[in-house]
N, C-alpha and C positions, 0 to 999 in steps of 0.2 A: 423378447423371445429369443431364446439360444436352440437353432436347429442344426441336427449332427447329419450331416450328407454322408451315406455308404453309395461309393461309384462313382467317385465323382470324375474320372478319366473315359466315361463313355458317353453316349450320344446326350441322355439326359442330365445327367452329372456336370456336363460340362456347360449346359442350357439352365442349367436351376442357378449354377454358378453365375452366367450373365444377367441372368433376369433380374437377380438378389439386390443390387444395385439399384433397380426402378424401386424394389421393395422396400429399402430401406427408405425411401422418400418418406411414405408413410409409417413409418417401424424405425424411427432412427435409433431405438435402443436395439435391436436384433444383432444378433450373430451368429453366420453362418461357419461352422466349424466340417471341411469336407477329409476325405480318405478315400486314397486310392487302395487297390490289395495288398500292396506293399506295408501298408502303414495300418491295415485293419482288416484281416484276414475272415471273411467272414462265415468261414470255416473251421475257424480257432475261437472256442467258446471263450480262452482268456484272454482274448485280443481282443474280442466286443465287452466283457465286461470292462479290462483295461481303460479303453475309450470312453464308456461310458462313466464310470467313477472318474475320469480326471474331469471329463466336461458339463458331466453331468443337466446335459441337454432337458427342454421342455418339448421337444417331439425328435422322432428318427424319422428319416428318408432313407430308406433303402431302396437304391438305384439300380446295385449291384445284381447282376442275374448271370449266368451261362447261359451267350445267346447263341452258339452255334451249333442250328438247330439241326443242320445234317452229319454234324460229328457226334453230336451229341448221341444217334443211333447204335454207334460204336462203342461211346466212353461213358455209359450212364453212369457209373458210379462218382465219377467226376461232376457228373452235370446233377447228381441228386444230391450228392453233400452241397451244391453252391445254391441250388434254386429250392432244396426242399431241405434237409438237416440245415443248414446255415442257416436259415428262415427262423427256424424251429428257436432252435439257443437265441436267435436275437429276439423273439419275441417270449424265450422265459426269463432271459434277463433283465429285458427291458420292463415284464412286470413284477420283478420283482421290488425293482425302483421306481414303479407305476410313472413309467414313462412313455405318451401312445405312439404308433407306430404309422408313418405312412408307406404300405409299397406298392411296388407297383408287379403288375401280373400282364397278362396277355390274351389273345384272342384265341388264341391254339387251346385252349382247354375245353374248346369246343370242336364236336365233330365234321360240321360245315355243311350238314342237312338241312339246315334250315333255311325257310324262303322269306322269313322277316329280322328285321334288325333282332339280336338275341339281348334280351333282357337281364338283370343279373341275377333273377332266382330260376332258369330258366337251366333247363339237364346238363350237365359238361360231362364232356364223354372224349376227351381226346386223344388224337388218336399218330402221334408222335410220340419218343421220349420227351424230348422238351415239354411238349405242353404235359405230360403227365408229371412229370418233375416239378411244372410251373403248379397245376393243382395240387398237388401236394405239400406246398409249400403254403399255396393258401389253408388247406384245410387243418396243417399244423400251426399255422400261425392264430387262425380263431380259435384252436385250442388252448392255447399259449398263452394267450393275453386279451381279455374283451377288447381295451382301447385301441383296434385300430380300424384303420382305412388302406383297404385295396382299392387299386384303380387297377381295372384292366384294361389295356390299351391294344394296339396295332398297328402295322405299315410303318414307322416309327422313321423318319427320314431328319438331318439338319444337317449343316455345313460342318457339321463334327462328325468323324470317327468313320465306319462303312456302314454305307447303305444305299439301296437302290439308283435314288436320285444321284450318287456321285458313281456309281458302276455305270451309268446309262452314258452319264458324261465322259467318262473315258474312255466308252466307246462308239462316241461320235463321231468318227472316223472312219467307217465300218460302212460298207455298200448294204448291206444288210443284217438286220438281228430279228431273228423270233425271237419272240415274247410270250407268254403262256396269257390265252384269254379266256381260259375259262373256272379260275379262282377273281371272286371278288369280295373287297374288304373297303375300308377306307384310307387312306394315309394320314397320318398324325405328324403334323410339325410340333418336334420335342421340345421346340418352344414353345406352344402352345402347350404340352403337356408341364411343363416347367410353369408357364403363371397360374394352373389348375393346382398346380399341389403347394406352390406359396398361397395363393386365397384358401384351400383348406389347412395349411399350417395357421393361417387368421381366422379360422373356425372354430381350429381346436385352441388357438391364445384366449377368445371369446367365450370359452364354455358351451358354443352352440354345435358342434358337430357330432351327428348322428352314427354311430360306428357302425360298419360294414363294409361290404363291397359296392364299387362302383365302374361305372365304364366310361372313356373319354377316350375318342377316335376323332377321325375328319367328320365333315359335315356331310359329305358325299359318296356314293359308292363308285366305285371305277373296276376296270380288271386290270392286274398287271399292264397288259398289254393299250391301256388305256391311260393309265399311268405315265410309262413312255413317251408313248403320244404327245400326252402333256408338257411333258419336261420340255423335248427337241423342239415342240413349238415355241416354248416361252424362251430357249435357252436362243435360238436360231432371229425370232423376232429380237432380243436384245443385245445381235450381236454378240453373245458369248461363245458361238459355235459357227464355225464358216460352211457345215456340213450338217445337213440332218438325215440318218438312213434312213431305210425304207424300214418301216416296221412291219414283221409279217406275223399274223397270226398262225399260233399252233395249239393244239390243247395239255395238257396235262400228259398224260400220255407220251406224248413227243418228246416229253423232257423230263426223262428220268432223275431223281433222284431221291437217297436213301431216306427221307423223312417225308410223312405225308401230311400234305395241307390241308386245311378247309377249305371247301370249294367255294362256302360263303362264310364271312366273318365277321359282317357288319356290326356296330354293336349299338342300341340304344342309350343314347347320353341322356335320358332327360332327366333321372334320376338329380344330375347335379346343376338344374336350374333352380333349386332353393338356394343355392350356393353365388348364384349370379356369375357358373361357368358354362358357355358357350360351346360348343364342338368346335373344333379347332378348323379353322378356313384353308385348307391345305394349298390352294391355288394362289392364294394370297401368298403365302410364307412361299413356294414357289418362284417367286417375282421377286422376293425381300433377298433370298437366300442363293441364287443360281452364280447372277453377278459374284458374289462373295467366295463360290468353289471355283 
């Protein structure tokens, strides 16, 4: 199996890149062929077909997204060519060579009303630029091309790239930090989102993978502020930190800024137990990953 990574210099791009390795155990014929923006603009419809006709892959990963979601308020034109036009051309070229497509989408394309995990045929109303950028890219992408697979994920943490877990940590130092308690979601170690979308690249080598969207978050739900918690204790118990602050709870409100969240974000993974993929153990990859930032 020949899979083409788009992204491969961010949190999960650089997590499918490690994983590929155990993959290959099973798959010693595969080749993982990855790009940065530099080398595959994915905003430049001749730069994906480019790529495509020289590799000529049996499935796409696209990793690649505009994730900064409070500039993104400012710069939408920016953030709609990379998460929704860019989407678009990769999945008409990609059917033109009926080649399928795996990407990945987000939690924010929902409005954060709801009081149960959100399902995936379930109303998306979001209420950001980013997650409206982010659906749109879904909904051009199913236009595009039947063969693929979205996965919509969240909280997205790994010892790659920025995010939470490594902002928490440097600022363990700090007599004190509010934390926002009252948004809750899950966290996803993008390792764990990494061995989900290699087992459905074996889905789709198999002939047996059912096209659509999917979701693949943690197993648990936390608040922000919950989250923290987490880290300082596991980072403090292992010795990675000589300091734990005090975390103080504040709400939404307290802590302004331009892009708004979901309040809740949780998402139902059960969808990908035909798949024999798990929700991601976040507390686990916690423990695996702290030591190593």
């Amino acid at each position: 199996m020949k899979i083409l990574l788009i992204g491969k210099n961010g949190q999960l791009g650089c997590c499918i890149q490690e994983q590929f390795h155990s993959f290959l155990l099973d798959n010693p014929e595969s080749l993982l062929t990855a790009y940065d923006s530099s080398e595959l603009n994915i905003t430049s419809a001749s730069d994906i077909r480019t790529c495509i006709v020289r590799d000529m892959p049996d499935v796409i990963v696209n990793a690649s997204a505009y994730t900064k979601v409070d500039q993104a308020e400012s710069d939408f034109q920016e953030a709609d060519r990379v998460n929704h036009l860019g989407v678009v051309a990769l999945g008409e070229i990609a059917s033109e060579y009926n080649i399928p497509i795996i990407h990945v989408s987000t939690d924010y394309v929902f409005d954060g009303d709801a009081v149960f995990p959100y399902k995936e045929g379930d109303e998306t109303n979001p209420q950001s630029v980013y997650g409206k950028t982010k659906l749109a890219g879904e909904l051009g992408l199913k236009k595009a091309h039947k063969q693929h697979v979205i996965i919509r994920t969240a909280w997205v943490f790994s010892e790659f790239g920025n995010n939470f877990v490594k902002t928490m940590l440097r600022l363990s130092d700090k007599e004190n930090l509010n934390i926002v308690a009252d948004q809750y979601g899950c966290p996803t170690y993008a390792g764990d989102l990494a061995r989900c979308i290699l087992t459905l690249c074996n889905a789709i080598s198999e002939k047996n993978m059912e096209w659509g969207t999917y979701h693949f978050c943690g197993d648990s739900e936390t608040s922000w502020h919950g989250f923290a918690r987490t880290i300082f204790s596991i980072a403090t118990h292992q010795g990675c930190i000589q300091h734990s602050p005090m975390v103080k709870v504040i709400n939404t409100e307290e802590y302004p800024v331009p892009a708004t969240r979901p309040r809740f974000s949780s998402l139902d993974c059960s969808s990908l137990n035909k798949y024999g993929v798990s929700p991601s153990n976040w507390r686990a990859a916690l423990l695996d990953i702290i030591p190593k930032i």
